[in-house]
C-alpha positions as CSV (number, residue, x, y, z in Angstrom):
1,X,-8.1,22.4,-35.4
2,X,-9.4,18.8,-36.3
3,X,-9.5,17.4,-39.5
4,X,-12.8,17.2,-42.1
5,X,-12.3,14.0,-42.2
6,X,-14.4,12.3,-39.1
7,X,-12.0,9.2,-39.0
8,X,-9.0,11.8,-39.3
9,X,-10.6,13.4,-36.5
10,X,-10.8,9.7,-34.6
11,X,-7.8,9.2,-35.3
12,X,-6.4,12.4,-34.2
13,X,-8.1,12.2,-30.9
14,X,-6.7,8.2,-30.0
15,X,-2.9,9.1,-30.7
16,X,-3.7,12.5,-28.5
17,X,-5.6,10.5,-25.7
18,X,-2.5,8.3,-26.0
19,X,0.1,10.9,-25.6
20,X,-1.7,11.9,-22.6
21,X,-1.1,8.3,-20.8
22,X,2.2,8.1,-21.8
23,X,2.9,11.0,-20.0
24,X,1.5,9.8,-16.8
25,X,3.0,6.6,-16.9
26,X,6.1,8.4,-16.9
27,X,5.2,10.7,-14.2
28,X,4.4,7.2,-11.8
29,X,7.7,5.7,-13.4
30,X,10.0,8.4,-12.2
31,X,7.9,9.6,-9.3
32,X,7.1,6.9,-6.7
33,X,3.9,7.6,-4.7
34,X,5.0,7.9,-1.2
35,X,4.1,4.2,0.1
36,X,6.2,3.1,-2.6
37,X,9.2,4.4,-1.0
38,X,8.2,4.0,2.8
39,X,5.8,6.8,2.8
40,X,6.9,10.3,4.4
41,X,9.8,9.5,6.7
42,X,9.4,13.0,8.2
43,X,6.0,12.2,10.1
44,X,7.3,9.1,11.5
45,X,8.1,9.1,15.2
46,X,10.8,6.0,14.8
47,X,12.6,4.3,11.6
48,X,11.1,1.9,10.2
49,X,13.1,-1.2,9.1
50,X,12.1,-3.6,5.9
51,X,11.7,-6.9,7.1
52,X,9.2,-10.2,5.2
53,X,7.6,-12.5,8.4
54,X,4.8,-14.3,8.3
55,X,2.2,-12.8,10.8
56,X,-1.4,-13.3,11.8
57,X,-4.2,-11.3,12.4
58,X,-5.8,-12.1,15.5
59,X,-9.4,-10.8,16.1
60,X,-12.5,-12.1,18.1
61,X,-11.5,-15.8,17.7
62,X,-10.2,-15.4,14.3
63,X,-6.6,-15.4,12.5
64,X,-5.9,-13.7,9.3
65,X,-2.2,-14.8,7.7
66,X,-0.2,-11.7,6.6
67,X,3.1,-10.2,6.1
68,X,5.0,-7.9,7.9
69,X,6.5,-5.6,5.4
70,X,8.3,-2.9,7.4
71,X,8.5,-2.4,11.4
72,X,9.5,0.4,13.8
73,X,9.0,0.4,17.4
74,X,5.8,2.2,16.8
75,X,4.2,0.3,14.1
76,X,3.9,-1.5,11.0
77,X,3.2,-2.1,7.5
78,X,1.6,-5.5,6.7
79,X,0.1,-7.2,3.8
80,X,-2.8,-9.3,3.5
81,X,-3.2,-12.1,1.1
82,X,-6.6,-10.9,-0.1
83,X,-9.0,-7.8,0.5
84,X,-10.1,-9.1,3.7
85,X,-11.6,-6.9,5.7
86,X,-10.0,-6.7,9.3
87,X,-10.9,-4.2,12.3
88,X,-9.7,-1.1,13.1
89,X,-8.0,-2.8,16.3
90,X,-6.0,-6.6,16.4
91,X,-3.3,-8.3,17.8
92,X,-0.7,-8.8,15.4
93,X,1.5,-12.4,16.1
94,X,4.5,-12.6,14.5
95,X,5.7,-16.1,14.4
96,X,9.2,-16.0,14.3
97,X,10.1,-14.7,17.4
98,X,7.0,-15.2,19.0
99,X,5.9,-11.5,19.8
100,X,2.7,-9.7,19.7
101,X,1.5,-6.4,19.1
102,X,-1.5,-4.5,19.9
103,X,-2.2,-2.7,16.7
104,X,-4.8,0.3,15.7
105,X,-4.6,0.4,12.1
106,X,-3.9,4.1,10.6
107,X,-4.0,3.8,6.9
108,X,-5.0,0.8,4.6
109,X,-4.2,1.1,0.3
110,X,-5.3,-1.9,-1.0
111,X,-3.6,-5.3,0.4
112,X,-1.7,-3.1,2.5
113,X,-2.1,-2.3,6.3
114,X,-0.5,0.6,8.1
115,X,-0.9,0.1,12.0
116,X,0.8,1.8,15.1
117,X,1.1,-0.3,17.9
118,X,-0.6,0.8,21.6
């Protein structure tokens, strides 16, 4: 039951309101979403490996810089510098050792880029 009082009530309502987000921070705090801790290991076909190289993404003329963040012989996560908009297929150059990937991207959250490679 809330208070007479209207700013009682207010008041009442805020400190419950915060209670409520204090709780779900803690819930994110102890429960990494799943691309926080490499996503769900049990779907993927091969390991995946954490790695940092600089990369580009190569479409119709044009290169986009990212970073590879994680790499398995079937694909990738990568991250873009901005929320650039890339197509659904690329190549993916990674500069230092000169390889490149044909990539169909599978998932995208923000500045980051799932792809498996064809």
């Amino acid at each position: 039951m809330l208070p007479d009082d209207p700013v009682k009530a207010v008041a009442v309502v805020v400190v419950l309101v915060g209670l409520v987000l204090l709780a779900a921070a803690a819930v994110f705090l102890f429960f990494p979403r799943a691309e926080e801790t490499g996503g769900d290991a049990e779907n993927r076909i091969a390991p995946r490996r954490k790695v940092l190289k600089g990369a580009k993404i190569e479409f119709g003329g044009t290169a986009i810089d990212c970073l590879v963040r994680n790499i398995s012989e079937t694909g990738a996560a990568i991250e873009v510098t901005g929320q650039l908009k890339c197509p659904v297929t690329f190549v993916l150059a990674i500069s230092s050792d000169g390889s490149t990937r044909n990539c169909r991207v599978v998932w995208r959250r923000g500045k980051r880029i799932g792809v498996k490679f064809s």
